[in-house]
C-alpha positions, 0 to 999 in steps of 0.5 A: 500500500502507498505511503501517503493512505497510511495516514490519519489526521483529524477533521474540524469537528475532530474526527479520525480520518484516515488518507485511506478514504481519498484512494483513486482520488487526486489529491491537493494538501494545502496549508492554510491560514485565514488571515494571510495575504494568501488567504484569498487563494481559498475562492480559486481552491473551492473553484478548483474544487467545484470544477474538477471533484466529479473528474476525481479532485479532493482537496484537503486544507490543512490550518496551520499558524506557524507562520507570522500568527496568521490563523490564531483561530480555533476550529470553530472560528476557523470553519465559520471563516472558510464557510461564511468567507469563501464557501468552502466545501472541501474537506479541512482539518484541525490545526497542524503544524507543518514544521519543526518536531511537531510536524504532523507525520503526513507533512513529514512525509509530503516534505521529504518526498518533494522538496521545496526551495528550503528544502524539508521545510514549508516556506509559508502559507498556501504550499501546495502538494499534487498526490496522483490518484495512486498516492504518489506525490508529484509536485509541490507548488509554492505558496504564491502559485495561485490556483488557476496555475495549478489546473494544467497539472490536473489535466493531465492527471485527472482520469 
C-alpha cells in the first residue's frame, strides 16, 4: 500500500480520518491560514474544487499558524471563516503544524518526498502538494502559485 493512505489526521469537528478514504482520488494538501495575504487563494481552491471533484479532485486544507500568527483561530472560528468567507466545501482539518518536531507525520512525509526551495521545510502559507490518484506525490507548488496555475497539472492527471 502507498505511503501517503497510511495516514490519519483529524477533521474540524475532530474526527479520525484516515488518507485511506481519498484512494483513486487526486489529491491537493494545502496549508492554510485565514488571515494571510494568501488567504484569498481559498475562492480559486473551492473553484478548483467545484470544477474538477466529479473528474476525481479532493482537496484537503490543512490550518496551520506557524507562520507570522496568521490563523490564531480555533476550529470553530476557523470553519465559520472558510464557510461564511469563501464557501468552502472541501474537506479541512484541525490545526497542524507543518514544521519543526511537531510536524504532523503526513507533512513529514509530503516534505521529504518533494522538496521545496528550503528544502524539508514549508516556506509559508498556501504550499501546495499534487498526490496522483495512486498516492504518489508529484509536485509541490509554492505558496504564491495561485490556483488557476495549478489546473494544467490536473489535466493531465485527472482520469
Amino acid at each position: 500500500m502507498n505511503q501517503f493512505y497510511q495516514f490519519e489526521a483529524k477533521s474540524l469537528q475532530g474526527k479520525p480520518v484516515s488518507m485511506e478514504e481519498f484512494k483513486g482520488k487526486t489529491v491537493l494538501v494545502v496549508n492554510t491560514a485565514s488571515k494571510c495575504g494568501l488567504t484569498p487563494q481559498f475562492e480559486g481552491l473551492e473553484s478548483m474544487y467545484k470544477k474538477y471533484q466529479d473528474r476525481g479532485l479532493v482537496i484537503l486544507g490543512f490550518p496551520c499558524n506557524q507562520f507570522a500568527n496568521q490563523e490564531p483561530g480555533d476550529e470553530k472560528s476557523i470553519s465559520e471563516g472558510c464557510m461564511i468567507n469563501y464557501g468552502v466545501t472541501f474537506p479541512m482539518f484541525s490545526k497542524i503544524d507543518v514544521n519543526g518536531d511537531d510536524a504532523h507525520p503526513l507533512y513529514k512525509y509530503l516534505k521529504s518526498e518533494l522538496k521545496g526551495t528550503l528544502g524539508n521545510k514549508i516556506k509559508w502559507n498556501f504550499t501546495k502538494f499534487l498526490v496522483d490518484k495512486d498516492g504518489n506525490p508529484v509536485k509541490r507548488f509554492a505558496p504564491t502559485t495561485k490556483p488557476e496555475k495549478i489546473e494544467k497539472y490536473l489535466e493531465n492527471i485527472l482520469n
